[in-house]
N, CA, C and O atoms as CSV, one atom per row, in Angstrom:
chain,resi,resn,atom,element,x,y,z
A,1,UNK,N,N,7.156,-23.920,-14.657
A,1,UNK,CA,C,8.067,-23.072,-15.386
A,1,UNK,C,C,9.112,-22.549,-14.411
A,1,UNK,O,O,8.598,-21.988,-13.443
A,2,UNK,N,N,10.456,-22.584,-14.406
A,2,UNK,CA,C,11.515,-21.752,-14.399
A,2,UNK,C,C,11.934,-20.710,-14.074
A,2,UNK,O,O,13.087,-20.694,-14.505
A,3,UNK,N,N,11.680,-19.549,-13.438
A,3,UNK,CA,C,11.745,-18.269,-13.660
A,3,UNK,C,C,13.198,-17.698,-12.523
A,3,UNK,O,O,13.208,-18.321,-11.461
A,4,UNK,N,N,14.069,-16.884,-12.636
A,4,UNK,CA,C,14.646,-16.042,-11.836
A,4,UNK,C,C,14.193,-14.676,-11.485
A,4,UNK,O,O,13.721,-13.835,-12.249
A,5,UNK,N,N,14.436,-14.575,-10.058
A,5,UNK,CA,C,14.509,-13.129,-9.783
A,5,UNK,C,C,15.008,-12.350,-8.933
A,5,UNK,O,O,15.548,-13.022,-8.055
A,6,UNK,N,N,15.088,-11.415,-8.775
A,6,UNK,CA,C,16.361,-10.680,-7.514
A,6,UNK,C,C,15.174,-10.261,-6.466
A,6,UNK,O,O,14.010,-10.002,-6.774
A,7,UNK,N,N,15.727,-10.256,-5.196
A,7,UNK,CA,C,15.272,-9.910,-4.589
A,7,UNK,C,C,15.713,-9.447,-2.827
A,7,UNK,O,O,16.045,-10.397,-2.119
A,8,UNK,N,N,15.710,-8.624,-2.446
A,8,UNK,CA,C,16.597,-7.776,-1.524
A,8,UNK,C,C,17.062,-9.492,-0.224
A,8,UNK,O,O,16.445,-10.539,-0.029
A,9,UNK,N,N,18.343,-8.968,0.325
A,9,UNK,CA,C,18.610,-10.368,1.441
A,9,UNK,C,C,17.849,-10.488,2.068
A,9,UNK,O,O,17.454,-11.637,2.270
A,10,UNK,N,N,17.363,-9.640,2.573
A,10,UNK,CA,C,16.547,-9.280,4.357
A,10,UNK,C,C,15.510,-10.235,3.923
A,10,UNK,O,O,15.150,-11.205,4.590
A,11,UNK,N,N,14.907,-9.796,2.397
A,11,UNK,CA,C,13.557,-10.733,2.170
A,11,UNK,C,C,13.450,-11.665,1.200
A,11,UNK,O,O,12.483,-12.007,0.519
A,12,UNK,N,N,14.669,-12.063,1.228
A,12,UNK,CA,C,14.983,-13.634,0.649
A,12,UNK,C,C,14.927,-14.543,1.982
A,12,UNK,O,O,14.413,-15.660,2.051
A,13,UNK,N,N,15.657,-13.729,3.184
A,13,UNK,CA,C,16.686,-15.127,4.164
A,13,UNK,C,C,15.017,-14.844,5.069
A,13,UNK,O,O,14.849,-15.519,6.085
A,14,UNK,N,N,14.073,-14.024,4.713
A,14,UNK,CA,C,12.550,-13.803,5.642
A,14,UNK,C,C,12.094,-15.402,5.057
A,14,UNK,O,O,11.940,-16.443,5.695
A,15,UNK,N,N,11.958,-15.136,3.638
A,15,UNK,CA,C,11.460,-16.008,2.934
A,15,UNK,C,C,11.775,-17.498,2.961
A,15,UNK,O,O,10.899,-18.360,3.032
A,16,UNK,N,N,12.812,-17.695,2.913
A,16,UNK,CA,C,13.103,-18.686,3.417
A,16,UNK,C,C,13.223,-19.534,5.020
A,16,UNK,O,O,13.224,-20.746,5.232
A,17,UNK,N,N,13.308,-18.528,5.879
A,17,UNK,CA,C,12.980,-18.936,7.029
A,17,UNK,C,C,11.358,-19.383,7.348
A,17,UNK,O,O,11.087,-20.279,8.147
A,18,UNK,N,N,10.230,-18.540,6.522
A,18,UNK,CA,C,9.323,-18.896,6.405
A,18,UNK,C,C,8.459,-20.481,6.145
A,18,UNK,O,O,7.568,-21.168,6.643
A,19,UNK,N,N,9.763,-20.463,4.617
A,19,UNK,CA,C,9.336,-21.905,3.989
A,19,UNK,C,C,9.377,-22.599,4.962
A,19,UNK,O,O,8.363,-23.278,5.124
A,20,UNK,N,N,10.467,-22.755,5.993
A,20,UNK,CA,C,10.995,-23.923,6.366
A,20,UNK,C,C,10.628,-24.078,7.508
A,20,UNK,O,O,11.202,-24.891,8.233
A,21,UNK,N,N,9.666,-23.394,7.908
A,21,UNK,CA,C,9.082,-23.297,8.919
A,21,UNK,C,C,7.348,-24.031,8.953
A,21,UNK,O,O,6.748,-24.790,9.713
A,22,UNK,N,N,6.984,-23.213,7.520
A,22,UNK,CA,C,5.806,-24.131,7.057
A,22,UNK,C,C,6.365,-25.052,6.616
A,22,UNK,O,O,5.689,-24.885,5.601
A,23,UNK,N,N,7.168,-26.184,6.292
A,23,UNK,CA,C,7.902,-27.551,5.807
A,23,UNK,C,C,7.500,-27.281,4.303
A,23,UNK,O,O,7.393,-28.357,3.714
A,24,UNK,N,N,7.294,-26.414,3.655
A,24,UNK,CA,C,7.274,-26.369,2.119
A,24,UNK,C,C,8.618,-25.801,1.392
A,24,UNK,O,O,9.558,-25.321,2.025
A,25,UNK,N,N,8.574,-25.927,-0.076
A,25,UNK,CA,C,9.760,-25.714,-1.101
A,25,UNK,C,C,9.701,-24.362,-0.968
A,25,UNK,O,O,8.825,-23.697,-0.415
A,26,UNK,N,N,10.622,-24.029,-1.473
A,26,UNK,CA,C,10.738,-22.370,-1.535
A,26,UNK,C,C,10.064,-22.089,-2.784
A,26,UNK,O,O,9.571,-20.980,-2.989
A,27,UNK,N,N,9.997,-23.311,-3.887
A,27,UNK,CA,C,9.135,-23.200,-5.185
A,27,UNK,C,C,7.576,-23.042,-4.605
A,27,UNK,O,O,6.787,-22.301,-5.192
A,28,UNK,N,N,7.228,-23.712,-3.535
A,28,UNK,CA,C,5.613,-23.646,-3.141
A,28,UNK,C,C,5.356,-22.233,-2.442
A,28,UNK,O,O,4.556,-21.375,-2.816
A,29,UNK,N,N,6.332,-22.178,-1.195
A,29,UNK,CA,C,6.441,-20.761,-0.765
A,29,UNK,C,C,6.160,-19.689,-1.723
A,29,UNK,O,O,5.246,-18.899,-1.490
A,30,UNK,N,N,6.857,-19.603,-2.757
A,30,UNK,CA,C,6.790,-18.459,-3.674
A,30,UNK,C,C,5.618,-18.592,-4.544
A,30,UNK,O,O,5.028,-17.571,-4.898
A,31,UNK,N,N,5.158,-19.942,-4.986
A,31,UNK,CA,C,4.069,-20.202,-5.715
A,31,UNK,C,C,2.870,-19.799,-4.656
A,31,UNK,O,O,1.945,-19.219,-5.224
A,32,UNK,N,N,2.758,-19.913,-3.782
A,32,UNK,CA,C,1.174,-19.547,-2.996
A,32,UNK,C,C,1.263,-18.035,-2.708
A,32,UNK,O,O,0.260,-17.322,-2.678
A,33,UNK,N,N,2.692,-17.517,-2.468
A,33,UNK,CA,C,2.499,-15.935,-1.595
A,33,UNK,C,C,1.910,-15.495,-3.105
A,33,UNK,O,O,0.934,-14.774,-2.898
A,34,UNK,N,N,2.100,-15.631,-4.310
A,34,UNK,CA,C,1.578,-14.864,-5.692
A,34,UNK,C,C,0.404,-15.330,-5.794
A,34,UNK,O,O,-0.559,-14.590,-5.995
A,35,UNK,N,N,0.294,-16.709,-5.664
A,35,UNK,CA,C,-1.571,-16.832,-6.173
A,35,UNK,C,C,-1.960,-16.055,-4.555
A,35,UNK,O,O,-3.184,-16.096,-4.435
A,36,UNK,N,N,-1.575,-15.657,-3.824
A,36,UNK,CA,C,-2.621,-14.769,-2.844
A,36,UNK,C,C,-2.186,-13.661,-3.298
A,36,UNK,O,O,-3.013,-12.770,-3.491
A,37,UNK,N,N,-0.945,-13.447,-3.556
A,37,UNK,CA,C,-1.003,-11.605,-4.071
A,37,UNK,C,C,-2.218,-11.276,-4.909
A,37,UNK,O,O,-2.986,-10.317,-4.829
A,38,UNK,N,N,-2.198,-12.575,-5.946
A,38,UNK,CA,C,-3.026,-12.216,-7.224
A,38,UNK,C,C,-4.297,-12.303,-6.719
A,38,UNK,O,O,-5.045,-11.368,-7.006
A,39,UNK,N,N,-4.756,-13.243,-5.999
A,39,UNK,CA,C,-6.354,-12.786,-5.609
A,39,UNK,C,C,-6.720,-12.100,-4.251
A,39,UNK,O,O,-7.736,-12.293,-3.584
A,40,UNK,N,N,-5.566,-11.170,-3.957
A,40,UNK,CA,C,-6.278,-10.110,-3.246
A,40,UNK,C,C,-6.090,-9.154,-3.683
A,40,UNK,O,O,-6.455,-8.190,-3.010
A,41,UNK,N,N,-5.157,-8.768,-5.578
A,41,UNK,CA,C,-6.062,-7.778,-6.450
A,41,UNK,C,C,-7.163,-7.927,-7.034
A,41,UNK,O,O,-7.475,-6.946,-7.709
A,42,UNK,N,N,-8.055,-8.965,-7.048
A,42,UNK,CA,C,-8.889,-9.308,-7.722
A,42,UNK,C,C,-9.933,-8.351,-7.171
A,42,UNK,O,O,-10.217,-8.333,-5.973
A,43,UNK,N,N,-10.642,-7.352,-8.305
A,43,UNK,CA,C,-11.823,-6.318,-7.517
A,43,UNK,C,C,-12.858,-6.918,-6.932
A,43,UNK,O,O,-13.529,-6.078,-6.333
A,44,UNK,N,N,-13.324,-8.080,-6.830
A,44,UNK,CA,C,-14.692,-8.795,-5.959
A,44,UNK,C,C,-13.752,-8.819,-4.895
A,44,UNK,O,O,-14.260,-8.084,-4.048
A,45,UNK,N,N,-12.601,-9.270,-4.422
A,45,UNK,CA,C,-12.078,-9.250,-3.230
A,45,UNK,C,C,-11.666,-8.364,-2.483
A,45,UNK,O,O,-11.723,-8.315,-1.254
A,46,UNK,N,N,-11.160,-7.503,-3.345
A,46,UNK,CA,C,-11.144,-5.889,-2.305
A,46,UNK,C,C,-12.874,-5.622,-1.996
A,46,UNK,O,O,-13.195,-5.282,-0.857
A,47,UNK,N,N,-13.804,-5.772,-2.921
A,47,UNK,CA,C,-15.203,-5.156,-2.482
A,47,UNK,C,C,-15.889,-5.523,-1.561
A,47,UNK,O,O,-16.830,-4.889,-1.083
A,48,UNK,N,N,-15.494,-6.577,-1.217
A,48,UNK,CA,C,-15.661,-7.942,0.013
A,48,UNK,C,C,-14.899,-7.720,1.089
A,48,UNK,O,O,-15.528,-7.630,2.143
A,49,UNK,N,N,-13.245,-7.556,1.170
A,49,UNK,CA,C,-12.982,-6.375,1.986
A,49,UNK,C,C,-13.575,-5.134,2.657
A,49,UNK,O,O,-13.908,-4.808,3.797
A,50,UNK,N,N,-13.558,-4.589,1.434
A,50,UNK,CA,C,-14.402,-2.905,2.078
A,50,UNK,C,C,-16.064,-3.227,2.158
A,50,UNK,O,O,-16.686,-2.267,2.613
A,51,UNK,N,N,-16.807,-4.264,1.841
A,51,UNK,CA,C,-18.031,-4.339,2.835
A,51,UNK,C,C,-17.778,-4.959,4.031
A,51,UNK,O,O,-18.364,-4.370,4.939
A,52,UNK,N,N,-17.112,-5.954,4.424
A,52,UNK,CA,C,-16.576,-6.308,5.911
A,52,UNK,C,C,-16.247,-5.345,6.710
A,52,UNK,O,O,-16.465,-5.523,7.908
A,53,UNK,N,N,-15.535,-3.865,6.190
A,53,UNK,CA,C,-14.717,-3.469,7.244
A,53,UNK,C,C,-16.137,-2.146,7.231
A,53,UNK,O,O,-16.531,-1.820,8.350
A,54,UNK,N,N,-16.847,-1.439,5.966
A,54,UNK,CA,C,-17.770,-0.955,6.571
A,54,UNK,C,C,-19.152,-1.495,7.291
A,54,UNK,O,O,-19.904,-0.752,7.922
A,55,UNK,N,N,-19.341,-2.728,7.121
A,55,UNK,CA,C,-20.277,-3.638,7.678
A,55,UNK,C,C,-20.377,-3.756,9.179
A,55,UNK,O,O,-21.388,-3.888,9.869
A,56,UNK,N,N,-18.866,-3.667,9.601
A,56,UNK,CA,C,-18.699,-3.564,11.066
A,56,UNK,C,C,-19.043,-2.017,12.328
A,56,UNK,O,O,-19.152,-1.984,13.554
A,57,UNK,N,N,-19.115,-1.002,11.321
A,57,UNK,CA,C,-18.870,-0.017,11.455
A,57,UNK,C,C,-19.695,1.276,10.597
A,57,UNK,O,O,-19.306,1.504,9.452
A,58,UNK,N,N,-20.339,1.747,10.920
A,58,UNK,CA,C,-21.016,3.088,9.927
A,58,UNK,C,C,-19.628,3.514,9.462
A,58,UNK,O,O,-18.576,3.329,10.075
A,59,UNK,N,N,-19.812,4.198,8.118
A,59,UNK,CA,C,-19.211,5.216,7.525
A,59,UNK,C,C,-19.885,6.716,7.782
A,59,UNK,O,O,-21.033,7.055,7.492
A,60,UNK,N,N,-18.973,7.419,8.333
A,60,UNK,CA,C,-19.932,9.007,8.484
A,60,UNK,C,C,-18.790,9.737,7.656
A,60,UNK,O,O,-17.608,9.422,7.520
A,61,UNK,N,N,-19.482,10.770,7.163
A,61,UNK,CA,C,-18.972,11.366,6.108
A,61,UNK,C,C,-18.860,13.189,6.442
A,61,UNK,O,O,-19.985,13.640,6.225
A,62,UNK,N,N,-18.217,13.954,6.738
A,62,UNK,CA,C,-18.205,14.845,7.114
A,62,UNK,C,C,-19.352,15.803,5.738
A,62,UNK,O,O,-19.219,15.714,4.517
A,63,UNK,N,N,-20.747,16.924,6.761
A,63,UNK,CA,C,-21.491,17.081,6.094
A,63,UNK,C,C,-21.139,18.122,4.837
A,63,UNK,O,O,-21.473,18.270,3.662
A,64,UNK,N,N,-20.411,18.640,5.644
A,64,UNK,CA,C,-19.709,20.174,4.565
A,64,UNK,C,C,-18.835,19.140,3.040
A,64,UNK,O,O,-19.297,19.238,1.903
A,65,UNK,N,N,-18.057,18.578,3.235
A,65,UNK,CA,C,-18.208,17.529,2.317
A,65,UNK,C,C,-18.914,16.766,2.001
A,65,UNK,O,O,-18.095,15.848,1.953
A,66,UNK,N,N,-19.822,16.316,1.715
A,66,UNK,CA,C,-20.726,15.647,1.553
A,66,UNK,C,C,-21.827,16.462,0.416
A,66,UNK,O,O,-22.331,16.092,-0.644
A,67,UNK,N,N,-21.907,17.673,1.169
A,67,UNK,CA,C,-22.373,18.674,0.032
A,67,UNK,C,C,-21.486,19.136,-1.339
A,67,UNK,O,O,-21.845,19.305,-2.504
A,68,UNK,N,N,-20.318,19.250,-0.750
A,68,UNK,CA,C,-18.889,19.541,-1.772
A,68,UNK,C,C,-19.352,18.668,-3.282
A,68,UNK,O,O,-19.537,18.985,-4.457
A,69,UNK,N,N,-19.415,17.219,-2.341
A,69,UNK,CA,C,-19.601,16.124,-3.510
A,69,UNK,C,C,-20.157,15.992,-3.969
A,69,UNK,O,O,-19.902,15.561,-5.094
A,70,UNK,N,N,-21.821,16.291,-3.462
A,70,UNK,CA,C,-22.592,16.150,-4.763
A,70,UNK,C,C,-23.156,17.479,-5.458
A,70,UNK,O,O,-23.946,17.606,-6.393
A,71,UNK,N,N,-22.285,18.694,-4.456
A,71,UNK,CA,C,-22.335,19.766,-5.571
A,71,UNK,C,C,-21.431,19.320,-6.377
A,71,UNK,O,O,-22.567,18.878,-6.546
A,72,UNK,N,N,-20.363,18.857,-7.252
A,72,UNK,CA,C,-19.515,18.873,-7.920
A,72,UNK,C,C,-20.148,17.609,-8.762
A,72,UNK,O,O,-20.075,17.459,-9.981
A,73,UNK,N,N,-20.780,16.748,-7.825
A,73,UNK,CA,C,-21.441,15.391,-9.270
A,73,UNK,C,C,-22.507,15.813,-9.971
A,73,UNK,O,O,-23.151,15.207,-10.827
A,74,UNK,N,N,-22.704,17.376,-9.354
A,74,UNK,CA,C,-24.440,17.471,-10.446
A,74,UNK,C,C,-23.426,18.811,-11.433
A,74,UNK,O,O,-24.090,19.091,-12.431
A,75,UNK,N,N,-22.562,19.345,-11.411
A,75,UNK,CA,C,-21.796,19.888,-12.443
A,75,UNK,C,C,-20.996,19.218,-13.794
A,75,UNK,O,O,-20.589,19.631,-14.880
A,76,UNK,N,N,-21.027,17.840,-13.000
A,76,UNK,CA,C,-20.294,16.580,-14.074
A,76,UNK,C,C,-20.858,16.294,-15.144
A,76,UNK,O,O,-22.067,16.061,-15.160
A,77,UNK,N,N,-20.016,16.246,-16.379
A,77,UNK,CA,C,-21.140,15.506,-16.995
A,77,UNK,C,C,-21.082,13.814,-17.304
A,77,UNK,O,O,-20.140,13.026,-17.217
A,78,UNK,N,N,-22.414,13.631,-17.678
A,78,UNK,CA,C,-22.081,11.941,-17.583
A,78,UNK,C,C,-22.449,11.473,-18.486
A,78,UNK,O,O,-22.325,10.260,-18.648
């Protein structure tokens, strides 16, 4: 399909220096940067994200918050 769209110089003449650098169309260029936009909104892929990056690393949680929070989740209702 066809489509137009505007898009600022700086990151058109990026974009295109890109393509032509990977030897692809500016139609493929633009076709792959969206199918990756689109599946790195996909929520299994952010969750896969954020277990990698806490996987590497404890999460510590400051304690005075920590109490905050689950004083306020046992006031919730559910």
């Amino acid at each position: 399909m066809k489509t137009a769209v505007s898009l600022p110089d700086k990151l058109f003449r990026e974009a295109e220096a890109a393509a032509k650098t990977l030897g692809v169309s500016r139609s493929q260029f633009y076709a792959r940067a969206l199918t990756k936009f689109l599946e790195m909104r996909e929520p299994e892929h952010i969750t896969t994200q954020l277990n990698e990056v806490y996987g590497r690393r404890g999460a510590k949680v400051d304690p005075v918050l920590d109490r905050m929070q689950r004083h306020a989740l046992r006031k919730a209702d559910w």
